[in-house]
C-alpha positions, 0 to 999 in steps of 0.5 A: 479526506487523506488516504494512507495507501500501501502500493506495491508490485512483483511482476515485470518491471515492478519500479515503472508499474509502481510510478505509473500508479502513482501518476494515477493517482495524482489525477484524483488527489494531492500527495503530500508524503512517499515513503521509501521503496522496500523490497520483500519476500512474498507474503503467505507463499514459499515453496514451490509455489515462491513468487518474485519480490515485492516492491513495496511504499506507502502514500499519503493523499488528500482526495475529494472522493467519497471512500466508496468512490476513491476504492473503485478508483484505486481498482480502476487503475489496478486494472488499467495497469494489468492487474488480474485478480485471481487468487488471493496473494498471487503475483500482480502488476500492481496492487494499491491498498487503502491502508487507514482513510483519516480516523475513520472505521469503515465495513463495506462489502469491498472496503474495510478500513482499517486495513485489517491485515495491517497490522500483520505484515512488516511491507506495510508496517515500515514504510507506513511508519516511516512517513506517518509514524505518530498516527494512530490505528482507530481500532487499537489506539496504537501509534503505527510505529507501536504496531511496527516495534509489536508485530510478529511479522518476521519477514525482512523489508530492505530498502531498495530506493526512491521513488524519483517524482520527476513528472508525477503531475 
């Protein structure tokens, strides 16, 4: 199966959490494209309550596990590198999301894909388009460079690197 992945980070050094977790995951998969790494203004939270920056990038990997299997997986490793769920949108080490698993359309209790807030948020949106552009979202049979140029999303995503893939395997 191929898995569009959205991986990011905002606490403390947010570039090591984000090769760490790509480490990871080459152990269940093959990657075959990294987009660029952006950093972004904290989604849903201003004020008081600002967090850091994101840094954000999407990948594509090819991976035997089953959707139910490759979640759990993806949680594992969240919490391998200090993930802490709770509350939702708060400051994490590192959160990896499943983004679009082939053409598939999946509700289960802890994976809905396509992811449904994709479409809703430029971090995804540019660096998804970036590596994978002509693919199209299964529910809106629109490619994700349409969803990028459509989205509401006034939030700025600014390149900040590479990630360099030195010893990823």
């Amino acid at each position: 199966m191929n898995y569009l992945l959205s991986v990011g980070s905002n606490l403390c050094n947010r570039i090591n959490f984000i090769h760490n977790a790509v480490k990871e995951l080459v152990n269940f998969g093959k990657i075959d494209c990294i987009s660029t790494i952006y950093e972004t203004k904290p989604w849903g939270f201003t004020g008081e309550n600002q967090q850091e920056d994101y840094l954000n990038l999407c990948l594509l990997i090819q991976s035997n596990l089953a959707p139910s299997e490759f979640i759990i997986t993806c949680q594992e490793i969240e919490k391998k590198l200090g993930r802490i769920r709770t509350i939702p949108w708060a400051s994490r080490t590192i959160d990896i999301d499943i983004i679009l698993i082939d053409d598939k359309i999946i509700d289960l209790p802890n994976l809905v894909v396509p992811h449904p807030r994709m479409h809703l948020r430029n971090f995804v949106l540019v660096p998804a388009s970036e590596i994978c552009g002509s693919k199209y979202h299964p529910l809106f049979k629109k490619t994700l460079y349409e969803l990028k140029q459509q989205s509401k999303d006034t939030s700025q995503v600014h390149f900040y690197g590479k990630l360099i893939l030195n010893n990823l395997e």
